[in-house]
Every structure is written in structure tokens, then in C-alpha cells.
C-alpha positions in Angstrom: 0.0 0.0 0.0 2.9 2.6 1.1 4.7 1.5 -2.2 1.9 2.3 -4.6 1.0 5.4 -2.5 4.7 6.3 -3.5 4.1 5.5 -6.8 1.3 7.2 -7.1 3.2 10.5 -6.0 6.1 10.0 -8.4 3.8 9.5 -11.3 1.8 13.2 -10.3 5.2 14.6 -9.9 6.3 13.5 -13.2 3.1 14.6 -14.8 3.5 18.2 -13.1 6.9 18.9 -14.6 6.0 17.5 -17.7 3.2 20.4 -18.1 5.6 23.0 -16.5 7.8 22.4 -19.3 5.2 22.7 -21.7 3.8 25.8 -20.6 6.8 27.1 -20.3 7.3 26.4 -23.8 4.0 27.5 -25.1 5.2 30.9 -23.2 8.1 31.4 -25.8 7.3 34.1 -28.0 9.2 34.1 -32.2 10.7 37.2 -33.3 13.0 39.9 -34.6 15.2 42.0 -33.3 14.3 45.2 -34.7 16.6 48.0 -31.8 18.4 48.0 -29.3 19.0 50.8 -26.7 21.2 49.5 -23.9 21.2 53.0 -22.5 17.5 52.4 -21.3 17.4 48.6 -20.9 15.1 48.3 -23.7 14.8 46.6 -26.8 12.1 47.0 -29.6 11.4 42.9 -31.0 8.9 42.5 -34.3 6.7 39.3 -33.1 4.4 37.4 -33.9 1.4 36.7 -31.7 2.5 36.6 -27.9 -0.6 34.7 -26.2 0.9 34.4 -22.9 0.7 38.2 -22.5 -2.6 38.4 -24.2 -1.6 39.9 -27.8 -3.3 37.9 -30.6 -1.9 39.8 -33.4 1.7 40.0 -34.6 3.2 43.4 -34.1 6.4 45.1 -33.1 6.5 46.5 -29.4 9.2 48.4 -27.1 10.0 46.3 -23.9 12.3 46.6 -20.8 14.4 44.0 -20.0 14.8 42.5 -16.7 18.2 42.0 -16.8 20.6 44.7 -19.2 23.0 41.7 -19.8 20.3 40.0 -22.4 20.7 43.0 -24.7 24.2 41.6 -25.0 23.2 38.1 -26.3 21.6 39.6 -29.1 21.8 42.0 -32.2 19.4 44.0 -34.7 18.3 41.2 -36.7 18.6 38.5 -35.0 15.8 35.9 -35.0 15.0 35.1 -31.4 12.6 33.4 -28.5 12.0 34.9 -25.5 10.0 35.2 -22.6 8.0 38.5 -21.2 5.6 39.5 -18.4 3.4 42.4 -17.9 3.8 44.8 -15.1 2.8 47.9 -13.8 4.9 49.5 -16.0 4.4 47.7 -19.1 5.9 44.8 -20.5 9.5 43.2 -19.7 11.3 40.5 -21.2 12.7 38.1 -18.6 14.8 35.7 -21.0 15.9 35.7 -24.7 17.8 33.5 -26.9 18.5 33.1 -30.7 16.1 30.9 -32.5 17.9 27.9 -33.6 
């Protein structure tokens, strides 16, 4: 009984980072890096649409980052994938990479 009870709570815990990791994927936004303005930690990206912030149409869109050091991993036309949240103060992306 204590075995399948253990079982049990591997196979939900398995299941839960299974979906984490495909939400977290299904978060990723495509697009194009359009400027760059390290002075004011922000970067304008041409996207397509970003559901996980709400935006059903493609469009191009001014954003802080969260941390200056991703403006360093990328360059005006670069192809990328990243992440954003909305805020109080508008939007910020918390993670970028080049699309493979």
C-alpha cells in the first residue's frame, strides 16, 4: 500500500513537470530584433502573436528587460525566442535566446 501510494506521488510529480515544461514552452514568443537601446534597458522585437501576455496579433512592441545583460546576447536582426511579463509598468522580457 505505502509503495503504490509512493508510486502514485512519483507518477503526479512527473506529470507536473511534464506540463511545467510545456507551458513554459508554449510561453516562448518568435521574433525579430528590430533595436536596441542599452542605455535604457530596452529593446524593440517585431513578433508574432504573444498569447501568454494576451496579444493575438503580430506586431512590433518596445520592452524593458529584466536583466541589461540579455541585450548583450543579441543583435538588430537577430531571429529570437524569449519570454515576457506584464507589469505595472508595461511589459519586460525576462529571457531571450536566438532561434535555432
Amino acid at each position: 500500500m505505502n509503495r503504490m501510494i509512493h508510486l502514485a506521488g512519483a507518477g503526479l510529480l512527473t506529470l507536473a513537470l511534464s506540463l511545467g515544461a510545456a507551458l513554459a514552452q508554449a510561453a516562448d514568443i518568435n521574433g525579430e530584433v528590430k533595436k536596441i537601446d542599452e542605455g535604457a534597458g530596452k529593446i524593440t522585437l517585431k513578433h508574432g502573436p504573444a498569447k501568454s501576455l494576451g496579444m493575438e496579433e503580430p506586431m512590433t512592441m518596445v520592452y524593458r528587460v529584466k536583466d541589461p545583460a540579455l541585450l548583450k546576447q543579441v543583435k538588430v536582426g537577430d531571429k529570437v525566442r524569449f519570454e515576457a511579463q506584464e507589469g505595472d509598468g508595461g511589459y519586460t522580457v525576462t529571457a531571450i535566446q536566438k532561434a535555432k
